[in-house]
N, C-alpha and C positions, 0 to 999 in steps of 0.2 A: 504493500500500500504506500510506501515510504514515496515511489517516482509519482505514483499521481497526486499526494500530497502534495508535492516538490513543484508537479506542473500546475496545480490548480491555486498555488500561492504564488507563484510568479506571475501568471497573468492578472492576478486579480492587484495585487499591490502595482501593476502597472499602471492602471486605473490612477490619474490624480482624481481622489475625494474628497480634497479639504474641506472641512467640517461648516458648516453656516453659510456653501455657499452654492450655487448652481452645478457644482462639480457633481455632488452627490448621486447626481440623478443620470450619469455615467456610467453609474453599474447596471444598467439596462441591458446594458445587448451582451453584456458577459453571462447576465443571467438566463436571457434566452434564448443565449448559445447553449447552455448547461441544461435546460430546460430540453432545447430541440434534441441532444444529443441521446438522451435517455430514454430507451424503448417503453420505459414504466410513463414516464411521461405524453408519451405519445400517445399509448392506449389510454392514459388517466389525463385529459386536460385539464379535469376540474381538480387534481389534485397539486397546481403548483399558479403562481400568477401574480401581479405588483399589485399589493392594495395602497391606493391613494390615502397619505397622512390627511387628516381631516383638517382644513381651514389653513393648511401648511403654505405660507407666502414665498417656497422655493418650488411650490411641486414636484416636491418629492415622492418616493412610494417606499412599498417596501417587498422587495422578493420573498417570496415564502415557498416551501414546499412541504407536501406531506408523503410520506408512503404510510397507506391506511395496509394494516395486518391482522390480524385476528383480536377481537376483543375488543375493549372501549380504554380501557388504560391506555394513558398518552405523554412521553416524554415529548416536550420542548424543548428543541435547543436553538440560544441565541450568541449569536454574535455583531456586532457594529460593521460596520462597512467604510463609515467616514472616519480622515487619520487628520493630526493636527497637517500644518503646514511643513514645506522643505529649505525654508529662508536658509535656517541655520547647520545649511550641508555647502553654504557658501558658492564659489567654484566648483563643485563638485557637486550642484544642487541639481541637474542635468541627468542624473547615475543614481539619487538618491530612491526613485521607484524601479531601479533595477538590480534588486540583492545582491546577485553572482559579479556584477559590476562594481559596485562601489564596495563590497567587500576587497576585489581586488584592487584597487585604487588604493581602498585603506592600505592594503602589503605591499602596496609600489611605494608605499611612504609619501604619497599626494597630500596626504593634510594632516596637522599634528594633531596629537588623540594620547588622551589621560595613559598611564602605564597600566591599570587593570582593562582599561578594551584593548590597547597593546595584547594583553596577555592571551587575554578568550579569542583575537585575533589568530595569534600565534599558535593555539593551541588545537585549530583546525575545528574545532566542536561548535562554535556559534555564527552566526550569518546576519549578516548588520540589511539595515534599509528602511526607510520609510515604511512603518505598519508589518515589517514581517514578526513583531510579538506582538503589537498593542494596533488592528488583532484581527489581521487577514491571513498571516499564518494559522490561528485557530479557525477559523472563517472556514480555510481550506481541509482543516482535521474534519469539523464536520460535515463538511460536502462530499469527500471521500466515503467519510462512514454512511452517510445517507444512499449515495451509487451501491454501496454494498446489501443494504438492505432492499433496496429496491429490488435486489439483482435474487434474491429469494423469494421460495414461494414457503408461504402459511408461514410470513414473519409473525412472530407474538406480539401483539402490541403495535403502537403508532406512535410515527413519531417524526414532527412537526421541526419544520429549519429555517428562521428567520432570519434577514440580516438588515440590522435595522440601522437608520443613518442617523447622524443627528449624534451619536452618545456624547462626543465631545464637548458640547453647545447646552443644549437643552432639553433633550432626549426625547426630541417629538416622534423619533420612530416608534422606540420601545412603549410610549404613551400609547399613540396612534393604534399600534399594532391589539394593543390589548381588545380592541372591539373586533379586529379582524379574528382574535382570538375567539373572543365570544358569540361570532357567526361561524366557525366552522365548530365549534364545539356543540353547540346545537344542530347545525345541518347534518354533520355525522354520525353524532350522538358522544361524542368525545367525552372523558374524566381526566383531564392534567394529572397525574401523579408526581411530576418534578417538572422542571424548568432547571436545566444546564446552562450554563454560563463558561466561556473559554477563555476569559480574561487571564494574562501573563500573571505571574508570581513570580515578588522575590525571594531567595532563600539564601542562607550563607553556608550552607553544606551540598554539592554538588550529591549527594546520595542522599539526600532526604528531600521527599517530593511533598508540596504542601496541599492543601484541597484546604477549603471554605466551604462552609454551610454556614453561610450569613454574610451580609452585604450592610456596609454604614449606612447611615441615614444623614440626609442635610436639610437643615433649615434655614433661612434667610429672613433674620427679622430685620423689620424696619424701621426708626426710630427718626420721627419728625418731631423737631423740636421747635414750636413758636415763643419766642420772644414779647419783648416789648417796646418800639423806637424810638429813642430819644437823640440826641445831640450828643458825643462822644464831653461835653464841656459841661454835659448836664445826664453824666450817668446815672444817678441816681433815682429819677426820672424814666429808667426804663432798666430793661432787662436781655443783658447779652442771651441769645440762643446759643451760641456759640460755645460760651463756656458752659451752659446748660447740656448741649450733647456731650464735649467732652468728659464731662465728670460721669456720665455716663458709660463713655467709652471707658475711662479709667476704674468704671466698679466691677467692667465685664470682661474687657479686656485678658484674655488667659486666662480665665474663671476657676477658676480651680472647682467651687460647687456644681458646673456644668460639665467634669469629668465622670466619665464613669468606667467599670471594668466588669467587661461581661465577658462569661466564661473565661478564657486566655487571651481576651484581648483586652487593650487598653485603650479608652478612648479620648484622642488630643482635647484642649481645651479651645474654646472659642477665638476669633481673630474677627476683627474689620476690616473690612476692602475697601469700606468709602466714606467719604465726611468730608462735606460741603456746604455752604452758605449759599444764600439764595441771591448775594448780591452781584451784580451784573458788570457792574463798575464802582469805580474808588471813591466813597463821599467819606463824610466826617459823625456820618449815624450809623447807629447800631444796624447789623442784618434786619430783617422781620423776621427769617427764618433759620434753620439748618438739619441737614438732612445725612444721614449717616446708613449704613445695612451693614450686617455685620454675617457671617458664615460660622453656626452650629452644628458640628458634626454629634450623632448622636448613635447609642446602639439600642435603647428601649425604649426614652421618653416619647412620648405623642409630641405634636407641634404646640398643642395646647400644655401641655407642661411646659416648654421651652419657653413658651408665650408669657404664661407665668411668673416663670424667672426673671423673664426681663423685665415686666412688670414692678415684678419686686425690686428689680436694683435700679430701676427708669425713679421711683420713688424714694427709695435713699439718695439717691444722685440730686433729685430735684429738692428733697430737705436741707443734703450739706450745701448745695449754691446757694439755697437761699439763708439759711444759718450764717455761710460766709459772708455774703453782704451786706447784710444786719451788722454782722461786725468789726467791716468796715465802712459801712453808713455810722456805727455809734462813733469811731476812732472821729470821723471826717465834721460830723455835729460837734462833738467835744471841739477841736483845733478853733472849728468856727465860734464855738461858747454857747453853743444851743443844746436847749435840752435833748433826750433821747428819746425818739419814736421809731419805733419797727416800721420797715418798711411794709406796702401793701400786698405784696406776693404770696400765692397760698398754693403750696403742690398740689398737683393736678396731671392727673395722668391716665389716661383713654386707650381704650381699643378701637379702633377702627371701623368694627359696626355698631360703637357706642357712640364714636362722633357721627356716624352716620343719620345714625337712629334721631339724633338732637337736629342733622340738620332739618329733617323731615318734619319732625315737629313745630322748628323756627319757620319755616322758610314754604312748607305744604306742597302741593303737587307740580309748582315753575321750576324747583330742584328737583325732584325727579324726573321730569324729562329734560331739563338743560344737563343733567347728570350723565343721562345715557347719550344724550347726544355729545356730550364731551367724551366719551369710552368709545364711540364709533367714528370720533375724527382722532381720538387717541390712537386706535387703533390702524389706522387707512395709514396716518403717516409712521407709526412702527413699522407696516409691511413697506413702506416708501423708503425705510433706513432714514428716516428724516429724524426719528427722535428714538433714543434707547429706551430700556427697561426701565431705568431707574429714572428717567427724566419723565415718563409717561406715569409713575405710580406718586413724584414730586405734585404733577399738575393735580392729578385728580384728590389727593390730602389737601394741598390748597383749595381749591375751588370748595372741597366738604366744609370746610370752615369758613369759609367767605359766609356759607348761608346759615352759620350757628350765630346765636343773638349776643352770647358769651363772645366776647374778643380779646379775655388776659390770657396772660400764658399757660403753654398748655403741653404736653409731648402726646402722640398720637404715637401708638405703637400697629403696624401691620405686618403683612410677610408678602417678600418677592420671591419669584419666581427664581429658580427652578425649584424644586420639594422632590428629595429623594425619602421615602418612608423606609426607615431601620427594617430590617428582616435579619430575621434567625428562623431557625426551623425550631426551635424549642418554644417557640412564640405557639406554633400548632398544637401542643401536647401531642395527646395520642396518635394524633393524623400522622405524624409525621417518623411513627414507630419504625415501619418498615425500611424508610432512609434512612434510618440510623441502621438499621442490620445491615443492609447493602452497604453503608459507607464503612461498619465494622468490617465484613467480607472484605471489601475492596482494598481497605489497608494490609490483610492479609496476605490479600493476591498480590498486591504493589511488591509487598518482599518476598515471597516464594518464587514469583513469575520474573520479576524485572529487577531485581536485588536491589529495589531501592525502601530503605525506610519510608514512613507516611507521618504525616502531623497533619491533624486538623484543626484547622483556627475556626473560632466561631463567627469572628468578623474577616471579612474584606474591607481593608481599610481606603482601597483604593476611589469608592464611589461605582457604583456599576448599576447596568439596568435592570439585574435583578429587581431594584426596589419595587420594580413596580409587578414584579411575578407574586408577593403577599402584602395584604392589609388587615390588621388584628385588629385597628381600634373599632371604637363603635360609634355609629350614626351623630354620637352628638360632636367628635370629632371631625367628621366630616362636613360638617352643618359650618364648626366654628371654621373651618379651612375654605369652605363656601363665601363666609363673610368676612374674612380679614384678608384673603390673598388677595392682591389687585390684579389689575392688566389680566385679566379674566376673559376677556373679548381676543385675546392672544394668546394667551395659556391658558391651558383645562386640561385637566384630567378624568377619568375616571374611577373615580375611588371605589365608587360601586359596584362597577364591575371587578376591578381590581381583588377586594374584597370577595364577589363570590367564587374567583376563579380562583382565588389562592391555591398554592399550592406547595409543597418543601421548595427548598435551591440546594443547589450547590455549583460552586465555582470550580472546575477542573479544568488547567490550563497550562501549557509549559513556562516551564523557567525562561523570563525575560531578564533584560537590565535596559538602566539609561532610556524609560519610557520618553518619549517625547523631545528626545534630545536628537544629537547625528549620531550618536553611536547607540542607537537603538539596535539589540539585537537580541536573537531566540537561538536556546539551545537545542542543537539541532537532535540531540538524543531523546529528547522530548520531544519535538517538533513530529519525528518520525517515526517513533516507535511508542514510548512511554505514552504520554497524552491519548494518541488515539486509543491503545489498549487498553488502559484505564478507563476510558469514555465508550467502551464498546463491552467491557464487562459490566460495569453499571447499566447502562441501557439494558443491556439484556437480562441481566439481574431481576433490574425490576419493574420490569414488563414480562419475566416469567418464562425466559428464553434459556434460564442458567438454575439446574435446580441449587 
């Protein structure tokens, strides 16, 4: 299997698919080439075909294929298709979607490169290039294994091959797909039993092969902070926003209470990506506003616990600023010989469909449809690139509060886009019994069969589209992610299908390194042996193919 592997990852990483952009939609005629080639295919047309992402501003789709076999049990396997970009392969950016090239390049000594890819270079075992691990080399493990089962008659079981685009960005394949999932599940009569994922793994033991049964979760809260403007000669008078998100940033910043450790993994603390004021140009008055998102990686909380947190430290943040200012308004009264008065500032801190809800009651039924019609010009010019995520979720927190009769300060806490939901398969209980024996078996077979050790992590730290293969919480969860996430006219999910179609995961995929970088490479010992047998004993495992 190792040469059609070989062949069917070289063509596909030749494919440029930079991620967020028209390129994507490239993988078209690779796919039905693969589609035309396949005698199963031919007699089955309905069993393989591109489902159009829903409302998707690149038209996109997504290749899928199935071989239906005996029974209703259904393995999933997913893979990405879009890779980042090749800037940074330099002169040598030409070679960078050609493995067997710009590996040789590398060993003509054409560009210099760290001493450990020196090494794995040298050592003949690994193969550099644009996406051959992160993860059209996997892509290619399972299009092989799928020709194979095709190529059987009375396979056990089904089992479904997407490759979805988008992962790098915003994961509208893997979103997308989930409906295409929930029409052929009903048209055939299909039960998920797992959903595979082939995403690379790091490891620091060349004989210990890692697997995942579990995937991080992210959240993206947002945190609008208003102000109050006065004259920088007459601060007193008003209230920097400014230093109000900060102190913010500073309660949450690497949070230590927003760590957590589940099973053998350990999960980073919190970071922000953005903090900005709303001012346009240079005057001598305070902001009116400032606008900050921050990135919470998580392995069990809900969004609505996260939500929470921040809640809680948006509110410490907003007692010590104004605690501060009081006492240096008393320092500033004393100098001057004037008595001491508190300033009029009182914490105050919202959710998003709390300021909602107030503007609706201020403002009656001219805000709700000037509302939605600012979401559908919000939206026209997001698909135009004319305005980003975070500039479209800025407008519409402003405009909610334009129409609230309250105008002191206030922070407005929401959540952006994108939303990867934590999964573990322990999240299932009992559902999820049998993937644990098949994953016990399989560690077994990894060392009797392929002398390699096994270690299973509970998280994939890396972010992957599993997230969207399980959903635990419950409908009031879903309700609060209804009304606090914005830009919803652009992003949506389905949660509830999400939710019915759950199902276990697991991540099996070969040793990469230097994802995303030029010295991206996969071990080819994985690549072409390990991986696939691994992924072809589980499939068959359990789908009842292996007693």
């Amino acid at each position: 299997m190792n040469e059609r592997i070989k062949q069917l990852m070289l063509d596909f990483v030749a494919i440029n698919t930079d991620t967020g952009t028209e390129s994507e939609r490239d993988v078209q005629p690779f796919f039905q080439k693969w589609f035309d080639g396949m005698p199963y295919f031919n007699q089955n047309p309905g069993h393989c075909g591109f489902f159009p992402i829903p409302n998707d501003r690149l038209g996109r789709v997504v290749p899928w294929a199935m071989v239906k076999g005996c029974g209703n049990d259904t393995v999933v396997l997913i893979h990405h298709c879009d890779t980042v970009d090749t800037e940074d392969y330099k002169h040598l950016r030409h070679l960078a979607l050609s493995p067997d090239n710009i590996t040789k390049a590398f060993g003509d000594g054409q560009m210099d490169m760290p001493q450990a890819a020196l090494d794995d270079l040298n050592s003949g075992n690994w193969l550099f290039g644009r996406g051959v691990a992160d993860m059209k080399g996997g892509g290619a493990v399972h299009m092989a294994l799928l020709e194979q089962y095709a190529a059987e008659a009375d396979f056990a079981g089904n089992v479904i091959l997407l490759s979805v685009p988008d992962e790098e960005n915003l994961s509208a394949g893997m979103i997308g797909a989930v409906e295409l999932l929930k029409q052929l599940t009903d048209k055939f009569g299909l039960k998920i039993v797992l959903t595979m994922d082939i995403e690379a793994h790091e490891r620091e033991q060349a004989e210990q092969a890692i697997f995942h049964d579990g995937s991080i979760g992210k959240v993206m809260p947002v945190v609008y902070a208003r102000g109050k403007l006065a004259h920088t000669g007459m601060i007193f008078k008003g209230l920097n926003p400014i230093n109000l998100l900060a102190e913010i940033v500073r309660q949450t910043e690497l949070g230590y209470d927003f760590m957590e450790r589940y099973g053998n993994a350990v999960i980073p603390p919190p970071t922000w990506l953005y903090h900005k004021d709303s001012k346009q140009v240079y005057n001598v008055s305070l902001p009116d506003a400032a606008l900050g998102y921050m990135s919470v990686l998580t392995a069990s909380k809900s969004p609505k616990e996260i939500m929470e947190m921040v809640h809680e430290a948006a509110t410490a943040a907003f007692d010590i600023v104004i605690h501060g200012m009081n006492h240096s308004y008393a320092r500033f009264l004393e100098l001057n010989g004037m008595p001491y008065q508190d300033l009029p500032w009182q914490t105050n801190v919202k959710y998003f469909d709390e300021v909602y809800k107030q503007a609706m009651a201020d403002s009656g039924e001219g805000f709700i449809t000037a509302f939605k019609e600012l979401e559908a010009d919000i939206a026209a010019r997001y698909h135009k690139k004319e305005i980003d995520m975070i500039s479209g979720i800025n407008e519409i927190i402003t405009f909610t509060l334009l129409h609230v009769a309250d105008q002191s300060p206030i922070v407005v806490l929401a959540m952006s886009p994108p939303f990867y939901p934590a999964v573990n398969n322990a999240m299932l209980g009992d559902a999820s019994a049998k993937v644990n024996g098949v994953l016990a078996d399989t560690c077994t077979f990894t060392k009797d069969e392929l002398g390699l050790d096994a270690l299973v992590k509970n998280i994939y730290t890396g972010i992957s589209d599993l997230s969207y293969s399980m959903f635990v919480s419950g409908n009031d969860v879903i309700d609060y992610m209804d009304n606090n996430m914005l830009m919803g006219d652009v992003y949506s999910m389905r949660l509830d299908l999400i939710k019915e179609l759950s199902a276990p995961v697991l991540n099996i995929g070969p040793w990469g390194k230097d994802i995303h970088k030029y010295t991206e490479r996969v071990y080819l010992p994985d690549l072409y042996r390990n991986t696939p047998m691994v992924t072809d004993f589980i499939i068959r495992k359990i789908l009842g193919g292996i007693n």
